[in-house]
N, C-alpha and C positions, 0 to 999 in steps of 0.2 A: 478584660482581654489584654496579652501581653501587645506592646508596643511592637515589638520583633514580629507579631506575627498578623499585623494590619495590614493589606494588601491598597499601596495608591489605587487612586481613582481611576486616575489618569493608565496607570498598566494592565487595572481590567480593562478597561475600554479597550486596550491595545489586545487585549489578549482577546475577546468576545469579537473583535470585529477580524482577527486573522481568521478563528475560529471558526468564520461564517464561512470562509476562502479556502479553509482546510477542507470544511465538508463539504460545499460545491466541487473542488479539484477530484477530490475521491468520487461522486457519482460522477464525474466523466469519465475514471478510469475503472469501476466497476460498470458501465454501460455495457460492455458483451455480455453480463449475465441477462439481460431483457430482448438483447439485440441481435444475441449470436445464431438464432433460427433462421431470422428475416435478412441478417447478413448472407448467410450461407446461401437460402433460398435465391436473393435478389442477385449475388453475385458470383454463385456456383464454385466458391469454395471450396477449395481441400484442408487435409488438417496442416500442410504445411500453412497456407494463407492466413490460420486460422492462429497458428503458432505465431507466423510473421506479425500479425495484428498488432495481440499480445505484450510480443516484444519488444513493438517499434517506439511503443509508450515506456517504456521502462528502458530504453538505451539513451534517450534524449532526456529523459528524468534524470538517470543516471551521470551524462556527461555533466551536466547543467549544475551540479551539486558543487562540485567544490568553487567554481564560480560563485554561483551563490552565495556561498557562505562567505567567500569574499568580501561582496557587494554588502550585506547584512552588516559585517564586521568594521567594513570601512564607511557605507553610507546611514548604516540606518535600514530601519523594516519597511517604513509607509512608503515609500517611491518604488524600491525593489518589490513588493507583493502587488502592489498598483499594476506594474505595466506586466508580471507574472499572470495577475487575473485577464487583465488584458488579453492575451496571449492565448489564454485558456479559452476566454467567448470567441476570438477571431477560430481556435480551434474548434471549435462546437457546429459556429456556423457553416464551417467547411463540410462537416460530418451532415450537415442536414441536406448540404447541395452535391455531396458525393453520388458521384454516377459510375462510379470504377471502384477497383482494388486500392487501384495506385491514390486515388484520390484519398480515400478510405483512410490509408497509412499516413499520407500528409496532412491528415487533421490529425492522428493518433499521436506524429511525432511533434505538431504544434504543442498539443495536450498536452505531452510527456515536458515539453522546458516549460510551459507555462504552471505546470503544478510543482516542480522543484521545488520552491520556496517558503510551502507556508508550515509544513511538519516544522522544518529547521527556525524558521520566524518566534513559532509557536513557544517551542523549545527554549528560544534564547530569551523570549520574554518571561518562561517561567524562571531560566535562573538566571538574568540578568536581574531582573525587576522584581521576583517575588521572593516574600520571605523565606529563608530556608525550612521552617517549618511546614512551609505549604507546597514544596514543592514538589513530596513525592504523592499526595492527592491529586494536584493540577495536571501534571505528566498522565496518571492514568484517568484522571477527566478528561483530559482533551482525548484522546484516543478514544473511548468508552462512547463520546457524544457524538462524536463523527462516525460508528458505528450506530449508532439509534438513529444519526440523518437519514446512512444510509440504507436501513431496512426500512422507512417509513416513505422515501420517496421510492426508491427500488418499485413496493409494489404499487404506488402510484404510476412510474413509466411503463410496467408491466401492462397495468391497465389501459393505458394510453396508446401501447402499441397492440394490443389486443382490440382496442374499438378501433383505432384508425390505423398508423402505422408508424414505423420506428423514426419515420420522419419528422411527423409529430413529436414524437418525443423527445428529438434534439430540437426543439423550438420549444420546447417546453423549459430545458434544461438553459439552453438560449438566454431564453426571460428572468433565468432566478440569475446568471452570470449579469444580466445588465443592473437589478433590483441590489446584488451586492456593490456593484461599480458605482452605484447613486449613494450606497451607503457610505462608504471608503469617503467618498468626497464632502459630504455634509458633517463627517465624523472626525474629519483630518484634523481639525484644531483639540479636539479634545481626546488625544492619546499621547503617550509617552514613544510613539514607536517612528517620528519625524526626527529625532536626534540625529547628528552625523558622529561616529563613533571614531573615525580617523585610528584604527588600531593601523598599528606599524606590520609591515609583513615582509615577510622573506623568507627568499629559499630555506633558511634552515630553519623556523615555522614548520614549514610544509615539511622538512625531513625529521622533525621533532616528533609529529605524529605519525609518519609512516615506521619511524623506529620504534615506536611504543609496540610492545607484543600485545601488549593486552588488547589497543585498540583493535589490532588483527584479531584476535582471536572470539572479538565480541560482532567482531564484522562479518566472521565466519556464520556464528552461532544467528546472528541475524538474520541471515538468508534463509538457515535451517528453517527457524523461528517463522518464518513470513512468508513460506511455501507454501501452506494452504489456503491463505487469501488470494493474491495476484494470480498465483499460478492454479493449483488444481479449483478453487472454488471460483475467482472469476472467467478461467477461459474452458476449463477440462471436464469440470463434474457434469454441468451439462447436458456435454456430448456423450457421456458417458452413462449418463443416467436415462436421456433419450433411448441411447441402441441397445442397453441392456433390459431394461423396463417398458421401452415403447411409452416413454412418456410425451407429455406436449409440454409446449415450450413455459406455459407460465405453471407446470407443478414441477419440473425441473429448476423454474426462476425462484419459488418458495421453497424447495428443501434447498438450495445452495444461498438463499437468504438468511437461512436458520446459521448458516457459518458465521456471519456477522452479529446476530442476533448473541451468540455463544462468545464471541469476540469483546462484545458491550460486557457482560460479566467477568470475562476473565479479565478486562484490562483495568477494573475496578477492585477485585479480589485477592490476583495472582501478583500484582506490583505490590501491595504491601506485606507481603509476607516476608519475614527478617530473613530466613534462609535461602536467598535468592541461587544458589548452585544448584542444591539441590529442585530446587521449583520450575529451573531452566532445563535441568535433566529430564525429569516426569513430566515436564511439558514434552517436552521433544519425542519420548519413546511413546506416550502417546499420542499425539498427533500423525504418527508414521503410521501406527496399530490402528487408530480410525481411518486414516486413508486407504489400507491395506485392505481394510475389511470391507470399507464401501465399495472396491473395485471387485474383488475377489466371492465376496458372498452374496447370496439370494436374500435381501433382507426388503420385510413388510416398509412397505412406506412410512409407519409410524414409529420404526429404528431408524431408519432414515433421516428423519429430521433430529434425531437425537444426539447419532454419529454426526450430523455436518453440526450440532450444536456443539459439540464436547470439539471439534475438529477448531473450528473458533476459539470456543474458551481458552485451549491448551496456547493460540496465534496471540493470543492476550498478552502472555509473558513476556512478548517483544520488547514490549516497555523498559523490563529489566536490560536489556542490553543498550541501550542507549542511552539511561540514567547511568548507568555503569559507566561508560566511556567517561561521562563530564568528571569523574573522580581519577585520568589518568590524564588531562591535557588542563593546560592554563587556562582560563575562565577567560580571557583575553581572547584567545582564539577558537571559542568552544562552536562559533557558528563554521570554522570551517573544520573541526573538527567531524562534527554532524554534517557537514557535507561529504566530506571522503568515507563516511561510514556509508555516508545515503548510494554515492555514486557506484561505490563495492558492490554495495547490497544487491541495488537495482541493478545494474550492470548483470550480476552473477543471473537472477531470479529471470532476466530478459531470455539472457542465453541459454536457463532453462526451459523456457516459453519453446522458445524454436527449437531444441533439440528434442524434446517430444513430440513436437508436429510432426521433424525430421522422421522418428521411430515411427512413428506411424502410419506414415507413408510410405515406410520401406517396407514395413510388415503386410501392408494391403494386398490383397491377394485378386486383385481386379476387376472385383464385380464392381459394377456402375448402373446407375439408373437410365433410364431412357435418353435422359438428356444430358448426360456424360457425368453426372453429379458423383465421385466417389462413396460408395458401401463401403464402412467400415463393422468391425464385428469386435467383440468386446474382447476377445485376444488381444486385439492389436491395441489398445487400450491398453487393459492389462499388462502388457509385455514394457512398452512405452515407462506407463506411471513407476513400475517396478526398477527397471532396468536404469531409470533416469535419478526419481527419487530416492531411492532408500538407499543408495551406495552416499549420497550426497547427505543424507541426513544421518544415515549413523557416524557421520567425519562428526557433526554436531554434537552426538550424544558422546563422541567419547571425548572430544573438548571441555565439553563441560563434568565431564568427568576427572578430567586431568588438576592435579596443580600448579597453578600457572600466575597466581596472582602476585601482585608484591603492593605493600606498605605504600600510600602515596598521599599522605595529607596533608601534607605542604600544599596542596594545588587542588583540593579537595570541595566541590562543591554540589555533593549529593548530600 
């Protein structure tokens, strides 16, 4: 085996134990796909609440990004993802003693800074520390792994909140946030990720990459890219597969699992293929075409899981754009690089979140249940997903249609 392509010890260990941090952060933010029944239920929700949730986690993710990348750049990963994790269990535990909306949202927005950090962490260990050879396998492992965490505990909090209640299941979620916080700490002498990296930074750092087109335009295509996870598969499908199907909450919870499930293969498959334009385009036109059809058509429960499969698979290709970006910014500053990509992202995907709640609630036409609970009808749905996504993602497909790249290997580390 080539020497170039031996991975230290010491930067697995660094990368297996972000790794752990990655995939616990993601099951706090996909928790409305188990939760969103027993939410509604317990705190008579509407779809704007439902929207506000949503995106109260993805605006605080969002700010917290280029910060981050900061902090990674100039201190180091192990202290930054430490008190990051941290952050995440005081939000958990918040989420299991919420009695209100309001409370609700201030564990959501805990969540949202405390999970910032370990994508970009992840990222900077595989091209800070791993050989170039291994780096476009590792980028779509990490992604790929924390997608198999999160369908195999998913239907475990499914269960958990189907025997006892969703309460339960943030003490569940609770207990693995403390089991990694014992790991981090026993494990700290043997990783590469306690270095302080003292990179130099300045204003015009941060205007180097906001000038970069490419980075915009990958930041674009990101959002596109990453609509059917966060937004229609964690908060929307659902609700949507409930009023249209008369489903219950845990066969809604498994066909919107199968997104993820779909996700684990594409983000294994679709990252190594050499013509990354093109694979970002036919991702994208289909991803819209499966959303379109799950909202719009009468389809057997056994399309069903195949469309949120393929709706996943196609979310896989995100990888390519953020592998992409490290080939337009200085390897020096690639952690805040991946920060202002993240902050776009999420920021944009947040605002998504609430503005269909917003459509939805405008579209209701006021029927209500006995105890004031809003009736929604799969129009207003429909009107919502349509009206909000598909303007937004064909910006996407025709970006990545466009030519827009330029030469950049001087600074080149994909």
């Amino acid at each position: 085996m080539s020497v170039n392509s031996i991975i230290n010890r010491g930067s697995l260990h660094s990368w297996l134990l972000v790794m752990s941090f990655y995939l616990f952060q993601y099951l706090l933010r996909v928790m409305p796909i188990s939760m969103r029944d027993s939410w509604q239920t317990d705190f008579n929700m509407t779809a704007t609440d439902l929207g506000l949730i949503g995106a109260s986690l993805l605006y605080t993710y969002s700010f917290m990004q280029i910060p981050i990348g900061y902090c990674l750049d100039r201190f180091g990963i192990w202290w930054v993802t430490f008190i990051s994790l941290t952050l995440c269990v005081l939000g958990v535990f918040i989420s299991a003693q919420a009695d209100s909306i309001e409370l609700l949202i201030v564990s959501r927005l805990l969540i949202g800074v405390g999970s910032a950090s370990p994508y970009i962490c992840t990222m900077k260990i595989i091209y800070n520390q791993f050989p170039k050879a291994k780096q476009r396998f590792y980028t779509g492992l990490t992604f790929s792994l924390a997608m198999i965490g999160v369908v195999v505990f998913n239907f475990i909090l499914q269960a958990i909140v189907n025997a006892y209640d969703w309460k339960m299941a943030c003490y569940f979620l609770l207990c693995i946030g403390l089991v990694i916080m014992a790991l981090y700490y026993c494990f700290k002498g043997k990783t590469n990720s306690c270095s302080n990296y003292r990179s130099k930074y300045s204003a015009s750092k941060i205007i180097e990459i906001l000038k970069t087109k490419e980075v915009w335009v990958y930041i674009i295509i990101t959002i596109c890219l990453y609509i059917p996870l966060p937004v229609f598969v964690d908060i929307w499908s659902g609700a949507i597969l409930a009023q249209k199907y008369q489903m219950i909450s845990s066969v809604t919870s498994g066909i919107s699992i199968f997104g993820y499930i779909g996700s684990i293969i594409g983000g294994l498959i679709l990252t190594v293929i050499q013509n990354e334009k093109n694979t970002l385009t036919i991702s994208l036109i289909a991803a819209i075409s499966f959303i379109l059809s799950s909202v719009y058509f009468e389809l057997s429960i056994y399309y069903l899981y195949i469309v949120f499969f393929m709706i996943g698979f196609c979310t896989g290709s995100v990888v390519i754009s953020f592998r992409s970006i490290a080939r337009y910014v200085d390897p020096n500053i690639l952690g805040l690089a991946f920060g202002v990509t993240n902050t776009c992202s999420m920021f944009g995907l947040g605002a998504i979140n609430y503005l269909i709640g917003k459509v939805v609630d405008y579209r209701w036409n006021g029927d209500a249940t006995e105890l004031g609970e809003k009736i929604y009808t799969s129009m207003n749905y429909q009107y919502a997903i349509t009206a909000i996504l598909l303007p937004i993602m064909l910006v996407g497909i025709i970006l990545s249609l466009m030519k827009w790249e330029t030469t950049n290997d001087s600074i080149s580390t994909a």
